[in-house]
N, C-alpha and C positions, 0 to 999 in steps of 0.2 A: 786647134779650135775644137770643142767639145758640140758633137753634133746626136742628132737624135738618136742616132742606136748606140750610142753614150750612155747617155738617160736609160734608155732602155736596158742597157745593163745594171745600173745601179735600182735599177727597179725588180730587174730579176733577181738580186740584191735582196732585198728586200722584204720584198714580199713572203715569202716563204718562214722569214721571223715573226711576221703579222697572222701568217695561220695556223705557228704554236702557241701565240699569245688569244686568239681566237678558240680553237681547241680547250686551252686552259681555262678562257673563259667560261663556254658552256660546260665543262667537267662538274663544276661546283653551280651553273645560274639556272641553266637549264635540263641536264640530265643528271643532276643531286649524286653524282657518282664516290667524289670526295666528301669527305666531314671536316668543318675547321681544324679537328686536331691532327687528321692528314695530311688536311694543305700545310699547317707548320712541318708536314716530316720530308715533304715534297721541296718543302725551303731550303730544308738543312740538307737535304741529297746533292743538290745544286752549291750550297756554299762549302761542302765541304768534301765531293769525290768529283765531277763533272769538271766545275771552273778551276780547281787547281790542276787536275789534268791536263785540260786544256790552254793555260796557262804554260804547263810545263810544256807541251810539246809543240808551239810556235814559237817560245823561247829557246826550245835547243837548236834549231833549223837557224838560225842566224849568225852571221857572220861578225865579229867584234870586231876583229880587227878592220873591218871598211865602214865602220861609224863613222858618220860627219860629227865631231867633238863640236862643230861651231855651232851647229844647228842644237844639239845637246844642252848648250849651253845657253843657247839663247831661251829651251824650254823651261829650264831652271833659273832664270832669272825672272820668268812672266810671274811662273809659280812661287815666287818666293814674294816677290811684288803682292800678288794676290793674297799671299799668308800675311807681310805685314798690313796693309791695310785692311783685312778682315779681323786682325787684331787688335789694332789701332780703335775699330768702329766696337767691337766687343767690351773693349778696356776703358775708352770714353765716352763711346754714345747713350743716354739713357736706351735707348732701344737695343742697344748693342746683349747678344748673348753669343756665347761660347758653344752652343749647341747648335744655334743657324747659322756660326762662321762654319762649324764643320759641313755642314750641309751644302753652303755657300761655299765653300773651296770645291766639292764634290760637282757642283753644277757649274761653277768657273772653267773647270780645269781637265775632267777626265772623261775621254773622248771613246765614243766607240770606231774604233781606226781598223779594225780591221775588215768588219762586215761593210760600211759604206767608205769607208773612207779609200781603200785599196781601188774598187773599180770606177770609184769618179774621180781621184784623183789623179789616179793611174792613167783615166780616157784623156785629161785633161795637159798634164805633163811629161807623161811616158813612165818610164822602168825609175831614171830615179827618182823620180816624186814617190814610187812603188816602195822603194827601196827606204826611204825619208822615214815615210809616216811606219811602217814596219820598224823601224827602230825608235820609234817615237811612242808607242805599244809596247818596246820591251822593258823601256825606262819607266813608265809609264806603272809598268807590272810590278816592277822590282825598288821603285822607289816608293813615287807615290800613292800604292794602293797599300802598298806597306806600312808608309805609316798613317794612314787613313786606319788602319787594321789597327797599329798600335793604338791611335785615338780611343776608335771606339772600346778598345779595350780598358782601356785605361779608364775612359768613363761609367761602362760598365761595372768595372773592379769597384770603382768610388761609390757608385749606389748601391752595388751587393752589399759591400762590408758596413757602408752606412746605417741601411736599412735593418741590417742584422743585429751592429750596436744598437738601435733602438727598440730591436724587438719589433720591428715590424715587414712586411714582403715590398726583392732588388725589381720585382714585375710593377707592382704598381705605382710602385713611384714611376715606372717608365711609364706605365699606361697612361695617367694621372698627367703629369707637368712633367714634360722631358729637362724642364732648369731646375727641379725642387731637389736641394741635397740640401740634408739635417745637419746642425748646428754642429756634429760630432763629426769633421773629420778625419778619415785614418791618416796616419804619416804617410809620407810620400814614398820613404821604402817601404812600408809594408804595400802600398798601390802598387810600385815599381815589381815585387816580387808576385804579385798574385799577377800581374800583366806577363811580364816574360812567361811563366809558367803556363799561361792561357795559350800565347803565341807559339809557343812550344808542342803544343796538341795540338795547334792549326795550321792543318797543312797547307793553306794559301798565304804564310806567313813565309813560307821556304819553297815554294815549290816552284819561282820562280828564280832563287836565287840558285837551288841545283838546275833547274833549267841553263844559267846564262853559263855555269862552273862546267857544264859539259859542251857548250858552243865551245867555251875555251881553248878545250881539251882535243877536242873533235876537228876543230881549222887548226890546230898546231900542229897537230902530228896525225891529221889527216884520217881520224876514227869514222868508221860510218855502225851508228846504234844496228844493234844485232837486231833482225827482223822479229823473233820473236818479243822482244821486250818494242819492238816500235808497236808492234799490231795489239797488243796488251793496253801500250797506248791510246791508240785513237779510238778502239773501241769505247772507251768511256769519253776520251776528247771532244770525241767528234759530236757528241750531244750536249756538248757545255753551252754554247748559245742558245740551242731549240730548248732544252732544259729550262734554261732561264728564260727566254721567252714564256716558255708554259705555265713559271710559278709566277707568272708578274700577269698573266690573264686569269691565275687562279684571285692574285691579293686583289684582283680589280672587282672579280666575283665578291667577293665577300664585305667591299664594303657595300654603303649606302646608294653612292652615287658613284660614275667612274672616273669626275674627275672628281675626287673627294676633298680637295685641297684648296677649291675654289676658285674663281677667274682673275683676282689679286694676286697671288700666291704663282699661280699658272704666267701671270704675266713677265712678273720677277726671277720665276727661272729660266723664260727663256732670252729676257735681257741678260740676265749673267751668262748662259752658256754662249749665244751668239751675237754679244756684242763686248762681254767684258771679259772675255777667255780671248775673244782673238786681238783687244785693241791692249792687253797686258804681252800677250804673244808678238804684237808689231814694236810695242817698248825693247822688250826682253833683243827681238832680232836686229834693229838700228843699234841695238847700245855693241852685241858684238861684231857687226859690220855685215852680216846678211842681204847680199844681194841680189837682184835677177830673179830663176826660176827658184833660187831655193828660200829666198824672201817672202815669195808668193803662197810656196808650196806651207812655207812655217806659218802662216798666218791662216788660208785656208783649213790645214786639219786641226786648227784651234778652233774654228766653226764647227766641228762633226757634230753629230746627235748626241745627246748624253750617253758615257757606258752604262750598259746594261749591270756591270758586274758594283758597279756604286748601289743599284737598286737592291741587290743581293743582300749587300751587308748592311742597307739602311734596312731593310726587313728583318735580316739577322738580328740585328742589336737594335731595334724597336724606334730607330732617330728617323723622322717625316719620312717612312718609306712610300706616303701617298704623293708627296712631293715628288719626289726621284722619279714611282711609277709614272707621271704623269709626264714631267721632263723628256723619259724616254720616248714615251707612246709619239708626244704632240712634235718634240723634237724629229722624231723620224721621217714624220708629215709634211714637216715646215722646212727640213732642210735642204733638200734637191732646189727649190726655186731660190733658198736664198744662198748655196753654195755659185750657184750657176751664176747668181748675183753676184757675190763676193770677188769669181773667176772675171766678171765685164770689167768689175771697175779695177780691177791692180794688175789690168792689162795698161795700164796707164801710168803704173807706175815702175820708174826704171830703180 
């Protein structure tokens, strides 16, 4: 049973993310330290040296061989659940678009599991719930952000080379109407080839996938990373979240308002994240026979807060990063009571 210095761990959790996003805030609102063309470089330090670091270096610490395959699988079927009917609704709804399914898979599906989800789960069901959501973060890293990553890329590629056939700038069509692509488009190989090539110079493209190739390597035949190439690591690892925290109180600085996206908008993300990520994750778990604590444990870290690293790349590539930001901010607020929620009532369920 989850008792108050529970809470209070996942508060200490916490909080400490809310006074890099704080921080970043006044950097740019009230002490004019950054210029916007900073805060974009402060962006790009975060998506492309910090988070793939730190990406790599919780995925090398994991053990492969003691994955629960069932629980896996149950996470890839919610998600896949999630993709076809977000396609479904893009493909035949008048309202349906292909740029708010990506955003809407983003806010479904990818959970920040390691900053809250480890200590309140963990209070809640012990080492392997610890153990659960921790492999549910590596899958997480190496499947799904990846091809989130190929999307955007893909999308990106489509407007550059668009924009360029017409003689006109791949920024403001993004700034403008993130759905407006011109009457002219490239082939799909020529997309295909300018995306691998992108993915290829991004190192959160791979830097999970040598992450899990040296887990491998390392529990077979019992390698332990040479000290020096570990401390090489965390040095820049260990600031991948407060990083991100910090450029997500910069992008809140520089708009209008903080939550820029509105109280409609705000609503919808957080019915997707904490109510349509965990009742696709309850599908996904009954269909491969998910029982008990680990029934439980798959459906609560389908609750967590939105990741932080989704807001990363929706700032990166220009898709409602005001959306994302807000998910994470209001998500972080909102989820301890309704986690603690989620824990009363599926104690009732066997």
């Amino acid at each position: 049973m989850i008792g108050w210095e529970d809470v209070y761990k996942v508060v200490v959790a916490m909080v400490p993310l809310y006074v890099a996003l704080i921080l970043g805030y006044g950097s740019v609102k009230w002490w004019k330290i950054f210029t916007p063309e900073q805060c974009g470089a402060v962006n790009r330090l975060v998506c492309y040296f910090t988070l793939p670091l730190f990406t790599f270096e919780f995925t090398a610490h994991i053990d492969p061989f003691k994955m629960n395959y069932l629980f896996m699988g149950a996470d890839a079927i919610s998600k896949l659940i999630i993709v076809a009917v977000l396609a479904f609704w893009a493909k035949f709804s008048s309202k349906g678009s292909y740029t708010w399914s990506i955003t809407s898979f983003s806010l479904c599906t990818l959970t920040n599991s390691l900053v809250v989800g480890v200590p309140l789960i963990g209070a809640m069901y012990g080492q392997m719930a610890v153990d659960l959501v921790v492999q549910s973060s590596v899958i997480q890293a190496i499947i799904w952000l990846t091809i989130l990553l190929f999307v955007l890329e893909f999308r990106r590629a489509n407007l550059d080379i668009s924009s360029n056939t017409n003689g006109s700038d791949g920024k403001d069509l993004e700034g403008s109407n993130v759905n407006a692509i011109d009457n002219v488009r490239p082939s799909f190989w020529t997309l295909m080839r300018v995306v691998w090539i992108k993915l290829a110079m991004n190192p959160n493209s791979y830097a999970c996938i040598i992450g899990i190739v040296w887990a491998f390597i390392a529990n077979r035949w019992h390698f332990e990373m040479p000290s020096i190439m570990e401390g090489s690591l965390l040095i820049m690892s260990k600031a991948g979240t407060g990083t991100a925290m910090f450029s997500m109180g910069i992008f809140m600085a520089l708009q209008e308002k903080v939550i820029s996206c509105g109280a409609g908008l705000t609503v919808i993300g957080m019915i997707l994240r904490f109510i349509a990520g965990p009742a696709a994750m309850a599908i996904g778990s009954i269909a491969v026979g998910l029982r008990g604590d680990v029934l439980r444990v798959a459906i609560i870290q389908a609750a967590l807060p939105q990741s932080i690293t989704s807001f990363i790349y929706a700032k990166e590539y220009g898709l409602h990063a005001e959306v994302l930001s807000t998910a994470v901010i209001f998500g972080m607020i909102v989820s301890l009571p309704l986690l603690i929620a989620y824990y009363a009532i599926l104690e009732f369920v066997h």
